[in-house]
C-alpha positions in Angstrom: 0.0 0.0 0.0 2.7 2.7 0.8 4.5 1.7 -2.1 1.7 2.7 -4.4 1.4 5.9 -2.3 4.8 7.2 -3.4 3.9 6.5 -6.5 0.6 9.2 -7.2 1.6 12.0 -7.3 -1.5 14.8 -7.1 -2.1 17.3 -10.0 -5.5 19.2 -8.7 -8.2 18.8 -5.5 -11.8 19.8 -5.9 -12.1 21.6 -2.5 -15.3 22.6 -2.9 -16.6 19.0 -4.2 -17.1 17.7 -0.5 -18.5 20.9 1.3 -21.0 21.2 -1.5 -21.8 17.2 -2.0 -22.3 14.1 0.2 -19.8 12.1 -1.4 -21.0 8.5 -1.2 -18.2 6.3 -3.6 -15.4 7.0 -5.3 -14.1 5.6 -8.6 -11.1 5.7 -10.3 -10.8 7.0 -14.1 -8.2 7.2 -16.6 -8.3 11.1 -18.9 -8.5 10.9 -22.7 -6.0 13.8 -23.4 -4.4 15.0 -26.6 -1.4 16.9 -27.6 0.2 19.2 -25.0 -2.2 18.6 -22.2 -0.1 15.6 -20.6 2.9 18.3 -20.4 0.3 21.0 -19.0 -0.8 18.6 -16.5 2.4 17.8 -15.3 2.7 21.0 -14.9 0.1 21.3 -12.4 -1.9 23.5 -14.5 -5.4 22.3 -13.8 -8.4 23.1 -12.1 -11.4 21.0 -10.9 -13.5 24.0 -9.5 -16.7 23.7 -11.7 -16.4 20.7 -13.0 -18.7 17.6 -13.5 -18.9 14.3 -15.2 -22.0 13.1 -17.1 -22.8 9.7 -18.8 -23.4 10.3 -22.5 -24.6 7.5 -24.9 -22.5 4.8 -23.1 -19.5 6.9 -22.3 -18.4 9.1 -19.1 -17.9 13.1 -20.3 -15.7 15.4 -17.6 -17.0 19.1 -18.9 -15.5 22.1 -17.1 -12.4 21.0 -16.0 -9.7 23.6 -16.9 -6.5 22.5 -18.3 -3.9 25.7 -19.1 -2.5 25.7 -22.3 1.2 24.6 -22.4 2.9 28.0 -22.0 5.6 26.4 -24.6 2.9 24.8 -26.9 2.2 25.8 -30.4 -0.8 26.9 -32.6 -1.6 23.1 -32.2 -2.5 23.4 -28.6 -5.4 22.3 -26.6 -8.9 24.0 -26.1 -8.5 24.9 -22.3 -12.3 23.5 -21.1 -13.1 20.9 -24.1 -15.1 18.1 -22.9 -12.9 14.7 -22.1 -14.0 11.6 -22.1 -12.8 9.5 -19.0 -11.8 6.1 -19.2 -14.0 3.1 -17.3 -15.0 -0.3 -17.9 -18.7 -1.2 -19.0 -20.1 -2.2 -16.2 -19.0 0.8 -14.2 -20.5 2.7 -16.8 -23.6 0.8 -16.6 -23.6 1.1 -12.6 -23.0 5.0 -12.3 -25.7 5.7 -15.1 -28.6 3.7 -13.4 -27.4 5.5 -9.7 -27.4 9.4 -10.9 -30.3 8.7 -13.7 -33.1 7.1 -10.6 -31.5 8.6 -7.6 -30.5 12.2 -8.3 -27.3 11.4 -7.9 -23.7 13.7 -9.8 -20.8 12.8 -10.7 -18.2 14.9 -9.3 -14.5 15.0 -9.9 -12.6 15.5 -6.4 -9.1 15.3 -6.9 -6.7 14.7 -10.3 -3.7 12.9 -10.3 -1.0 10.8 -12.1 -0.6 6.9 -11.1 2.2 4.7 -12.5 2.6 7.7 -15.3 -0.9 7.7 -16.3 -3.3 10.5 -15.7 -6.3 9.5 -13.3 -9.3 11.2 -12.3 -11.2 10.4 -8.8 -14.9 10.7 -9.4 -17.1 11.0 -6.6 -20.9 10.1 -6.2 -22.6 12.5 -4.4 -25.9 14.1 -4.0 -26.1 18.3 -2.9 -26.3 19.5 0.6 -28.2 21.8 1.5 -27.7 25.4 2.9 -28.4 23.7 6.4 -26.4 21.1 5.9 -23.3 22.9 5.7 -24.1 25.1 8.4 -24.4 21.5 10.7 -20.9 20.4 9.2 -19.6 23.3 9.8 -20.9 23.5 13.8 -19.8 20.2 14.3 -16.6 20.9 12.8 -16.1 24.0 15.0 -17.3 21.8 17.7 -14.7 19.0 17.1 -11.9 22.0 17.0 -12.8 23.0 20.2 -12.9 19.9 22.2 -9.4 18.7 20.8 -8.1 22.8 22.3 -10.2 22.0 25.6 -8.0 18.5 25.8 -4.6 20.0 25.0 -5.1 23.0 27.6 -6.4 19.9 29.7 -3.1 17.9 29.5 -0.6 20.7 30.0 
């Protein structure tokens, strides 16, 4: 297991993905890219921000992820926020498209990263919170904070 730690290293998060969805599973996808955006990537010029994943006709589309162009790129570089198609078998295809089409379920991208050389995506299934609900996350996260100071002042 730590051995395949070393060996990811991260390209982009989606900070927002888990304060604005209940993330229930996770998958891991492989990114159809072209041209310069492997050399963009590694880089770290990406952002997850706005974007989502989609099943259309049988195959998983990532829209509004930005990739920068390759600074040293020519007139054959890449559309920044194109539409790519991530990589999964069948069945996972299958699975995802029956949970967001019957349970209001999205696809969310939460983090980017390369594995073994490869560029992978982590999508995450997760249905909206609610303006309530992040005020209860965050109160219990507050709360949590506060406990863990009242223990250390505790033990000094």
């Amino acid at each position: 297991m730590a051995k395949e730690e070393a060996q990811i290293k991260l390209i982009a998060t989606n900070k927002q993905a888990r304060r604005n969805y209940d993330i229930a599973e996770t998958w891991e996808a492989g990114i159809e890219l072209q041209g310069t955006e492997v050399k963009s990537l590694r880089a770290g010029g990406a952002t997850l921000r706005d974007a989502y994943a989609k099943v259309v006709d049988g195959e998983i589309w990532m829209y509004n992820c930005h990739i920068s162009p390759y600074k040293y790129g020519n007139i054959h570089n890449h559309e920044p926020t194109r539409p790519r198609r991530l990589l999964l078998h069948r069945q996972e295809i299958r699975r995802l498209f029956g949970k967001t089409a019957e349970r209001g379920f999205t696809l969310v991208p939460t983090r980017m990263y390369f594995k073994r050389g490869k560029a992978k995506v982590e999508l995450g299934l997760g249905k909206g919170k609610l303006l309530y609900d992040k005020r209860e996350d965050i109160k219990a996260r507050d709360a949590a904070l506060e406990m863990k100071r009242a223990l250390g002042r505790k033990r000094r």
